[in-house]
Structures are given as C-alpha cells and as structure tokens.
KEZA-366298 format. One line per field, with one value per residue (C-alpha): residue number from 0; x, y, z; chain. Coordinates in nm, 4 decimals, always signed. Layout:
! residues N
num NUM;...
xx X;...
yy Y;...
zz Z;...
cadena A;...
END
This chain:
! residues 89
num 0;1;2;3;4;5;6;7;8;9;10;11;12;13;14;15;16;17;18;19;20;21;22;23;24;25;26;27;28;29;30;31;32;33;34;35;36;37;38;39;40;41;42;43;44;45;46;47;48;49;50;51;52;53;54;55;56;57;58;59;60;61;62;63;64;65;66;67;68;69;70;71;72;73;74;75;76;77;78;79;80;81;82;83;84;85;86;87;88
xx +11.5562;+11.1824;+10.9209;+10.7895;+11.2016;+11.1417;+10.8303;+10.9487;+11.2657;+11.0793;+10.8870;+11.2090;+11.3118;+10.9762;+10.9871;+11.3788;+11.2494;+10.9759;+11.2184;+11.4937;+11.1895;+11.1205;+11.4304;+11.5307;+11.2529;+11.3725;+11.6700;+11.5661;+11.3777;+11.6919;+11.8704;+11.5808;+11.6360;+11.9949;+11.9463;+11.7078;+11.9362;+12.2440;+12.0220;+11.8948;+12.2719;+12.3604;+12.6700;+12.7702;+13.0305;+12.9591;+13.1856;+12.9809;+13.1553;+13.3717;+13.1365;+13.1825;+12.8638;+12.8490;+12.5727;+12.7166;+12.6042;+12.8432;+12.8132;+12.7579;+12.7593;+12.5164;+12.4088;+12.0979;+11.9635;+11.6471;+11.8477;+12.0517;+11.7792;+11.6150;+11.9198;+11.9187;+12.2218;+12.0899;+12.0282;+12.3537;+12.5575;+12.3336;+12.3872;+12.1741;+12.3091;+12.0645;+12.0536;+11.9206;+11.6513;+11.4968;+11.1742;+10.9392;+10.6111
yy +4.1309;+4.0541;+4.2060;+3.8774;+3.8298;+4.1752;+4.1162;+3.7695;+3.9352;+4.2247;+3.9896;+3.7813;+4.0996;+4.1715;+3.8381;+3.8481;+4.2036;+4.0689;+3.8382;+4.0305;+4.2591;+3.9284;+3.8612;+4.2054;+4.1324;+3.8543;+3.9987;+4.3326;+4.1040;+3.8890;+4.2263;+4.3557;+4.0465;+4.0766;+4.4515;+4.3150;+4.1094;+4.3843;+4.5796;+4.3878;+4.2949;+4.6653;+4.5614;+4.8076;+4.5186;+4.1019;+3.8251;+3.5735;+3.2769;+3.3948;+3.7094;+4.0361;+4.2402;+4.5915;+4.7993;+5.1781;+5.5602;+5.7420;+6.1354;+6.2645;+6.6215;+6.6932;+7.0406;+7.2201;+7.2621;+7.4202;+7.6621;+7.7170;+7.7750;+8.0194;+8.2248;+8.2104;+8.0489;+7.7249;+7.8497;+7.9788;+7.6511;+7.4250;+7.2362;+7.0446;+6.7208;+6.4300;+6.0744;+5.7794;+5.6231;+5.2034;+5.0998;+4.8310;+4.8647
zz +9.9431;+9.8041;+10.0370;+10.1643;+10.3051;+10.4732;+10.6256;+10.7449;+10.8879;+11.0492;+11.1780;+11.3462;+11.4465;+11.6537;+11.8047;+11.9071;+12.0939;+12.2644;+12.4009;+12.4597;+12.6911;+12.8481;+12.9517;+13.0532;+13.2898;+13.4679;+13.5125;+13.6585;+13.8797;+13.9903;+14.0135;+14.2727;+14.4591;+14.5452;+14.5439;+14.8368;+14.9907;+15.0070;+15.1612;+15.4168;+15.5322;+15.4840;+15.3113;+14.9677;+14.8739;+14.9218;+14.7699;+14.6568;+14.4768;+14.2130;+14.2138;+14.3551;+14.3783;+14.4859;+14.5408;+14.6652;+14.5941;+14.3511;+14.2716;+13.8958;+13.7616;+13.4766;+13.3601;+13.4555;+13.1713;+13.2590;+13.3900;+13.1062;+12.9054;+13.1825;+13.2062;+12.8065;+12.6921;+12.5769;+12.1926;+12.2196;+12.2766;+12.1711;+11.8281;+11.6034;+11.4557;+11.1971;+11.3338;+11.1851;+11.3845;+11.2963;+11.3717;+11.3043;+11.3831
cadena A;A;A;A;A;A;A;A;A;A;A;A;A;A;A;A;A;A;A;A;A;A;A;A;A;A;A;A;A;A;A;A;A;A;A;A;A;A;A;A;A;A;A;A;A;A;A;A;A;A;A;A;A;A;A;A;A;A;A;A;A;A;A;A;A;A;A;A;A;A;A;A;A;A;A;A;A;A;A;A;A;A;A;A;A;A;A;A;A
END
C-alpha cells in the first residue's frame, strides 16, 4: 500500500469514527429517553412490541485494588503482559 492509499484510508477510517461517535450519541440519547420513561412508570421490566426492555440493579464483585496495593500485595500478584495499541491521529 503506497502512502497516498494509507493516508486516504486513515482518512476513511477517521471519518467512519466520527460517525460511529455520532451515532453512539443518538443512541445514548434514545437510551436516556426510555431510561426516562421506565423510570417514570417505576417498572424494571416493560414489553413493548416484540421488545422486552429491562432496566434493574444487579450486584458485581471487583477487587479493591487500592487496597491491595495498601496492604502490599499488588506487586506480588500482579503481572505485566505487551499489547498492541492503533491509532490515527
């Protein structure tokens, strides 16, 4: 691939971001809105069409790992690992 065919693709690749931001947008917003709307009818569950939306509080456990590291241990069970990371700027 020449440099002019990477710069054009980087440059498709910027634009199809943009737009994938864009429409992550909208659809947070459309997600607020029935978010809204569950809310206001207090309901964690609503069949809607073919749809079945729920909206309901779930527990998670996650380590502390401030505390970890406060009590020392982190260094100890912690390992390292090399990623590969793409950008275009």
């Amino acid at each position: 691939m020449s440099i002019n065919e990477l710069s054009t693709s980087a440059r498709t690749y910027r634009e199809l971001q943009a737009e994938i931001r864009a429409l992550q947008e909208q659809a947070d917003a459309v997600k607020q809105a029935i978010i809204a709307e569950m809310d206001a009818r207090k309901a964690e569950s609503v069949q809607a069409g073919e749809y079945t939306i729920r909206y309901a509080a779930y527990q998670t456990t996650r380590i502390d790992t401030a505390r970890i590291k406060a009590d020392g241990l982190y260094a100890q069970y912690s390992a390292s690992s090399t990623a590969l990371r793409f950008t275009v700027a």
